[in-house]
N, C-alpha and C positions, 0 to 999 in steps of 0.2 A: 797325323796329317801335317802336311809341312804346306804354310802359306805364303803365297809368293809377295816379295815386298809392296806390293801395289793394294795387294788385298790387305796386307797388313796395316798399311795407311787408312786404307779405306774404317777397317777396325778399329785403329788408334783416332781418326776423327770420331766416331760415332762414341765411342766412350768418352772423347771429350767433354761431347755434349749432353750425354747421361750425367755426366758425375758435375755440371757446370754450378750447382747450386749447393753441392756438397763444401761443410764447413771446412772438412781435412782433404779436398781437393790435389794441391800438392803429389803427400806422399804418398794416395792412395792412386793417381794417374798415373806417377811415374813407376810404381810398383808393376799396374797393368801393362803402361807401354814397354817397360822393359821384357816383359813375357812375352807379346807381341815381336818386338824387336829379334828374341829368342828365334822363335818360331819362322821368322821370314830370314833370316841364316842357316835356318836347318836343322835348328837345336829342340827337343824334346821337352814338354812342362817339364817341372823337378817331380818326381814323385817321392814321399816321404814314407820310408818305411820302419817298420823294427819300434814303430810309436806306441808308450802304453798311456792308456787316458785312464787316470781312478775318479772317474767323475758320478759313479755310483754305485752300489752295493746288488749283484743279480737277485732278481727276487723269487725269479720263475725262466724254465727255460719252455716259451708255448710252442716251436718246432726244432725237432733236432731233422739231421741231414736224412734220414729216411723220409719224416712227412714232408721236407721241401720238395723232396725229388718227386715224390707222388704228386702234390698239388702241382709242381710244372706241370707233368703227364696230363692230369686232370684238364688246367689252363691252354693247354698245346691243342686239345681233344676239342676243346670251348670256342677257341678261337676258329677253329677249321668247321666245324659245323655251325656257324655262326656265319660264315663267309661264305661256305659252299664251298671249301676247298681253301688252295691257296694263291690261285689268281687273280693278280693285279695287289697281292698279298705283301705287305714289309711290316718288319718291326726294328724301334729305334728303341733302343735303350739311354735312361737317363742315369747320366756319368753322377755319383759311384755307387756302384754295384749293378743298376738299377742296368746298365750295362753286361754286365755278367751275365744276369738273370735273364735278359734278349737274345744274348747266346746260346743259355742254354735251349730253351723255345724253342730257337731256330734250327737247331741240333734233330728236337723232340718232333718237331714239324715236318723238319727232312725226313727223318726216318719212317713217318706215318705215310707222306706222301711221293715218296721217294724224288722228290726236287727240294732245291736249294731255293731258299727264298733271302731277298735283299736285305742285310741286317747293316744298323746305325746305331752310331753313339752320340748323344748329345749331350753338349756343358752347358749349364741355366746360369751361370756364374754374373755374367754378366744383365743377366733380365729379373733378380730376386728384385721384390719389394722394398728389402729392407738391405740394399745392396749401399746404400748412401751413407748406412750408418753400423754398418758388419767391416767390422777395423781388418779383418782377417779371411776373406775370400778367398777360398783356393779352385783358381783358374785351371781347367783341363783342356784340350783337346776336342771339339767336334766332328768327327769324322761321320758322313754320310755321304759314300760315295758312289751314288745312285737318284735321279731324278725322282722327286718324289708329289709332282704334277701329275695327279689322276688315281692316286695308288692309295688303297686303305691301306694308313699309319696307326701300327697297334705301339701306342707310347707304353714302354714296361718300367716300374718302378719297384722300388723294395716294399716302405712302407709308405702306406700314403696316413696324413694325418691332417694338417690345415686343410689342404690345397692349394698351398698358396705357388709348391714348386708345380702343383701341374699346371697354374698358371701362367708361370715364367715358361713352363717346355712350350705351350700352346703358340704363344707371344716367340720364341724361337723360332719354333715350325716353320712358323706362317713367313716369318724375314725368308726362311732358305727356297720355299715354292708354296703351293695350294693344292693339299691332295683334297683328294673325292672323300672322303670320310677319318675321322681320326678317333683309334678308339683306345681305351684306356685298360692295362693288362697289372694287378699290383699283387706281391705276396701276401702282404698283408694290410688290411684296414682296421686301425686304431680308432677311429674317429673322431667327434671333435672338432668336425670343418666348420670353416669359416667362409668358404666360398661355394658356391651352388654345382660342385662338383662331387660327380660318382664314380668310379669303378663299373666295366662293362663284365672285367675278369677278376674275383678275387681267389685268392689261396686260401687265406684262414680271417675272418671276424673276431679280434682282439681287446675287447672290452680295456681301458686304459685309464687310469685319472690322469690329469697332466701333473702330476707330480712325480710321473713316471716316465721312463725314457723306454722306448722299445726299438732294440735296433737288429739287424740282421747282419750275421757274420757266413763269408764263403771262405771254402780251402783255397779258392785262386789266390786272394788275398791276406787271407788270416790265420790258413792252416787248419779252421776249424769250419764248420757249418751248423747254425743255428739261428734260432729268432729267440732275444733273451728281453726280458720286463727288466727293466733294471730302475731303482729307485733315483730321483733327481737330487742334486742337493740344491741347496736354494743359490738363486741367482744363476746356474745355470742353463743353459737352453736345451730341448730338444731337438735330436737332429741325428745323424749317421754315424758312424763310430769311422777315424779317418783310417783311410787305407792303410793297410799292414799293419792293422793292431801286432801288439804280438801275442794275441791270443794264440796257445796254440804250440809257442816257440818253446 
């Protein structure tokens, strides 16, 4: 999505004012506006690849690329008889993977009902909770380009485990329009929440302690596909493993 200078002001003020109480104010504004800045010249986020993170030990691997592709099928199935088809039907994927995984749906959806249905990317980058005090936010891209006033919104993620990013997508949404209904589509549930959110679709129910990281790797991105338990080490966070592991390489 390339946004036109005027929008990008518009975004450069509103982050202003998100981040105005922020101690590291400064370098983490100019960080964003220069992304912004990017973006309304034409230029593309950085995306980061070939990155390996040893941030913990696999413990278990609970889906390899067979059982993802089936729980799509399964979720694809869930969604459409749930709807009565797929009109007035989209689905937005949340940037990263959680994007992929929308794709493919919409893939699995087309082919069941032989029509294309309105698919979207959205970046929470800027709506996280804890965005005032994460030194290292990586900024993507929201692309949804289709009105999404009046239309059930099936929001897809990888894994879901606070809640706190479906919270941030929600708080997105709502800024870009106001659909008829928004439902929630995840591979996997860890749980563990913290906010009074569920899952309308899951893939698999993933029993987790939080000392554990569980993340989801695709060949678009990693060359590989799986949902791996991987052990934390301490002082670490839980969270997505970043684009282009080089799982895989």
């Amino acid at each position: 999505m390339r946004l036109r200078k005027k929008d990008a002001c518009e975004l450069s003020l509103c982050l202003s004012q998100r981040l105005f109480f922020c101690a590291d104010f400064g370098l983490r504004c100019e960080s964003a506006l220069q992304y912004f800045s990017q973006c309304a010249e034409g230029d593309s986020a950085p995306i980061q690849k070939g990155v390996c993170m040893a941030d913990g030990n696999v413990k278990s691997i609970c889906m390899d690329a067979q059982e993802i592709d089936r729980s799509l099928t399964r979720i694809a199935h869930q969604i459409l008889e749930a709807n009565k088809g797929a009109d007035g039907l989209a689905l937005v994927g949340i940037v990263t993977r959680g994007d992929l995984l929308a794709k493919r749906l919409a893939e699995r959806i087309g082919s069941i009902e032989g029509t294309s249905i309105p698919l979207g990317r959205l970046d929470i980058s800027l709506y996280r909770d804890d965005f005032a005090t994460y030194f290292s936010p990586e900024v993507h891209a929201t692309d949804i380009p289709f009105d999404i006033d009046g239309k059930t919104i099936v929001l897809v993620d990888d894994v879901l485990f606070t809640g706190r990013t479906i919270r941030a997508a929600l708080d997105a949404l709502m800024d870009i329009g106001r659909p008829a209904c928004v439902q929630l589509a995840v591979l996997v549930d860890r749980g563990h929440r913290q906010l009074p959110i569920r899952a309308d679709y899951v893939g698999k129910n993933v029993p987790s302690s939080l000392e554990e990281n569980v993340r989801l790797f695709l060949d678009e991105v990693d060359g590989t596909s799986a949902v791996e338990i991987l052990s934390l080490a301490p002082g670490d966070r839980a969270g997505a493993a970043p684009i282009g592991n080089c799982k895989g390489e």
